[in-house]
C-alpha positions in Angstrom: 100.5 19.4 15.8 97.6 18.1 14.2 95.8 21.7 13.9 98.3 23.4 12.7 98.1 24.1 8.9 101.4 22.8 7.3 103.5 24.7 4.9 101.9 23.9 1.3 98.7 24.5 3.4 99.8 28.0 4.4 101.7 28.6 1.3 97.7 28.0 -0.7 96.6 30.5 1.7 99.0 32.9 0.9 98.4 32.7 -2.7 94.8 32.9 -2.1 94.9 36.4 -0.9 96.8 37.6 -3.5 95.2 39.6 -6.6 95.0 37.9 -10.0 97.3 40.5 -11.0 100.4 39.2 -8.4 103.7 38.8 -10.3 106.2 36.2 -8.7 107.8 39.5 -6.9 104.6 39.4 -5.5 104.2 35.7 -4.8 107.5 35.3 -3.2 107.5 38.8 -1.0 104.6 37.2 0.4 105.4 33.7 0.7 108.7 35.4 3.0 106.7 37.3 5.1 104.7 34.8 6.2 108.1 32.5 6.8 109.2 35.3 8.9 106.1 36.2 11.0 105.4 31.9 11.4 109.6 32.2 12.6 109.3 34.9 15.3 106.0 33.3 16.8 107.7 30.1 16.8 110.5 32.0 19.0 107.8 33.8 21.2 106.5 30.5 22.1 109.4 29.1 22.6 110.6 32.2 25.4 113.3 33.2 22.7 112.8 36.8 23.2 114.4 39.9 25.2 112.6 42.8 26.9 112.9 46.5 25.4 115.4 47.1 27.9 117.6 44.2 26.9 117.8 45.3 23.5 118.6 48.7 24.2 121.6 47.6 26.2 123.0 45.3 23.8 122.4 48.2 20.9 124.1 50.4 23.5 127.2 47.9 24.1 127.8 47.9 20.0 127.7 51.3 19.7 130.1 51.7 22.8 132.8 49.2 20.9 132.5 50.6 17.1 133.2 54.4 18.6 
C-alpha cells in the first residue's frame, strides 16, 4: 500500500491541525479519533459491517434476554 500515508505520517497530520494552544488531552483525543475512524474504514472495506436492520435486531435480542 504504497499510497497510503503510514501511521507517524498520519499521526504529523494530526498534530498539524491542531492549535499551538493543544494540551496532550488534546493531542491524544485526537490522535484516538483518527485510530478509530482509520479502524471502521478498514472494516467497511473489508464488508465487516451490518445493515440498520441487523443492528436493530440484535439491540432487540439483548433487550429481550436482560428483561
Amino acid at each position: 500500500m504504497a499510497d497510503t500515508p503510514n501511521t507517524k505520517t498520519k499521526a504529523q497530520e494530526t498534530l498539524d491541525r491542531l492549535p499551538e494552544s493543544a494540551n496532550w488531552d488534546d493531542v491524544m483525543y485526537e490522535l484516538y479519533v483518527r485510530e478509530a475512524i482509520d479502524a471502521g474504514m478498514a472494516d467497511v472495506a473489508a464488508g465487516r459491517t451490518l445493515t440498520h436492520a441487523e443492528v436493530r435486531a440484535r439491540l432487540q435480542e439483548r433487550l429481550r434476554r436482560a428483561s
